[in-house]
N, C-alpha and C positions, 0 to 999 in steps of 0.2 A: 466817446465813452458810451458805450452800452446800454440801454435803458435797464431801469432795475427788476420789473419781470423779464425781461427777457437774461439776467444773470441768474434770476434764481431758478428758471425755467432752464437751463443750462447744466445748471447745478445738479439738478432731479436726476434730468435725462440722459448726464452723465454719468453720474450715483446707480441711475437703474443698469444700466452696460456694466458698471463696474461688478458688481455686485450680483449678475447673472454668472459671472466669471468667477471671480476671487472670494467671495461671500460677504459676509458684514465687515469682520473684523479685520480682513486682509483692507478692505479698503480706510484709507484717510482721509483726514480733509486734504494733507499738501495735495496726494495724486488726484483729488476731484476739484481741488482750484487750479493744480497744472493743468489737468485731460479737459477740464473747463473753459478753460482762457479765463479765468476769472479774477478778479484782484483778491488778492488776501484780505482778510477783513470782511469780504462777503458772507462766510460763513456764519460770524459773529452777528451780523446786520439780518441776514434773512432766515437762519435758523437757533431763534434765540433759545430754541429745545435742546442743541446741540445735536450730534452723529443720529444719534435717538429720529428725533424731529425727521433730519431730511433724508433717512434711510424710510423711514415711515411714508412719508410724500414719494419716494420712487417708486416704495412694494405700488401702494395706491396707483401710481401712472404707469407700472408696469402692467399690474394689473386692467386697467382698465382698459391700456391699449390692446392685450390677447383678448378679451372680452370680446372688444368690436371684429378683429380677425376670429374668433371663435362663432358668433353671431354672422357674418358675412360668409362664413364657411358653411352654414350651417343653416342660409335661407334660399328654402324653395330644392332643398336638395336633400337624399336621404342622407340620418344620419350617420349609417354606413361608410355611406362616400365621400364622408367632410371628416368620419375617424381616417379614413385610408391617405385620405389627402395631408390631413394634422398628421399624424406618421410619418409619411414620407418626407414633409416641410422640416420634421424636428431631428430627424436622422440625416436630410443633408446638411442643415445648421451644425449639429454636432459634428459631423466628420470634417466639415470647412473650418470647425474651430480648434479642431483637433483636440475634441472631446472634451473642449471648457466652457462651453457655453451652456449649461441647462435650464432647466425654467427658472425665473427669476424669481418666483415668487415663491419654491420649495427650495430653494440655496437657502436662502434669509428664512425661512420657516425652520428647516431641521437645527438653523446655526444659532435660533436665538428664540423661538417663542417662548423654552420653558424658561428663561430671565428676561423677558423682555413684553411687559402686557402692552405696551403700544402698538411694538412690532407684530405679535401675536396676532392682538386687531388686523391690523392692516394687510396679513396675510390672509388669515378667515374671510375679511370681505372679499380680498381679491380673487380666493378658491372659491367661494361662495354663488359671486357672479360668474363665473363656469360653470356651477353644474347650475346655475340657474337655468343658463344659454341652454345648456345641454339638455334639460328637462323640460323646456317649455319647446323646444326642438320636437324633442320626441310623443310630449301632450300631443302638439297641436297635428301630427302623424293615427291621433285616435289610440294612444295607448294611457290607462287608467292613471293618474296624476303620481298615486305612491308607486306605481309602478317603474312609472318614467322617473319618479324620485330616485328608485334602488338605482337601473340601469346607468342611469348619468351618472351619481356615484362612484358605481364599479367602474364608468369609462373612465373616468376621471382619477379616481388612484390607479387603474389600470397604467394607465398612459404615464402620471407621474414616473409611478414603479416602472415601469420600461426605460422611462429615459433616465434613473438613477442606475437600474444594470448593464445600460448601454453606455453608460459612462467610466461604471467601475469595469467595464471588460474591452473598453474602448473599442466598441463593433456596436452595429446596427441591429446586430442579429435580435439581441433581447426586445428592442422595442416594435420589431417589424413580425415579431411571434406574436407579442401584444396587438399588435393591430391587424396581425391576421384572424384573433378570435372574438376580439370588440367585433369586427367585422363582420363574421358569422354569426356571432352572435345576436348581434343587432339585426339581420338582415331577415333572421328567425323568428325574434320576438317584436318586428317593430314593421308595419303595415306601407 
């Protein structure tokens, strides 16, 4: 038998997969205790919030895991070349999933923040900690703090908005336009 973090830690990190794909409402609990292995009943025991609760716990570990690949992309190298590199990473992921895989954490954001203040949360922190990464990237580069505020921003709906037209057009094209101008652009304004 399984220990019981390691069921609910299952749970999450199955719930985040799902839900980068299908979005909130497409996923359930049957298919995240089947794509789980997990016993039925688990759901009840470890998210006593309900769908709520452990779609909230995935954005969060979704989140936090791009963070650290965002952050590691993104030390000791310009920001330039961790956009050009993030671009390239999210344009073969889409074409290998045959354009269903998008960020995880603006699938659940456009599908439910405006009925959902928990979800909403846990999406804000998790975009939050991105243009953190991306801002103190660019600071610590010697560019003026609200400055580097604006730009990570722009990078960062930039980059979203590329991979929502690279998904409605199922090509690459949209997001690799996108990241040919972060790219200039950053390369311009950022030391």
């Amino acid at each position: 038998m399984p220990r019981t973090t390691d069921t609910r830690q299952r749970m999450i990190r199955t719930t985040a997969r799902l839900m980068r794909r299908q979005g909130y409402a497409a996923t359930g609990w049957r298919q995240v205790v089947a794509d789980s292995a997990t016993p039925w009943g688990s759901q009840a025991h470890h998210f006593p919030g309900g769908k709520e609760q452990l779609a909230a716990e995935a954005v969060a570990l979704a989140g936090r895991r791009y963070e650290q690949l965002l952050r590691s992309a993104l030390s000791d190298r310009h920001p330039a070349d961790a956009v050009s590199d993030w671009v390239e990473m999210a344009a073969t992921e889409l074409r290998a999933s045959d354009w269903a895989d998008g960020c995880p954490v603006a699938t659940v954001t456009l599908e439910t923040a405006h009925s959902s203040a928990a979800l909403a949360q846990a999406c804000q922190v998790a975009l939050g900690s991105w243009r953190i990464a991306i801002t103190e990237a660019i600071t610590a580069r010697g560019v003026a703090s609200a400055d580097a505020l604006r730009l990570a921003t722009l990078v960062l709906a930039s980059i979203e908005g590329g991979l929502l037209l690279a998904r409605a057009h199922r090509s690459s094209e949209p997001l690799r336009l996108v990241g040919d101008e972060l790219t200039g652009l950053l390369r311009a304004r950022v030391p």
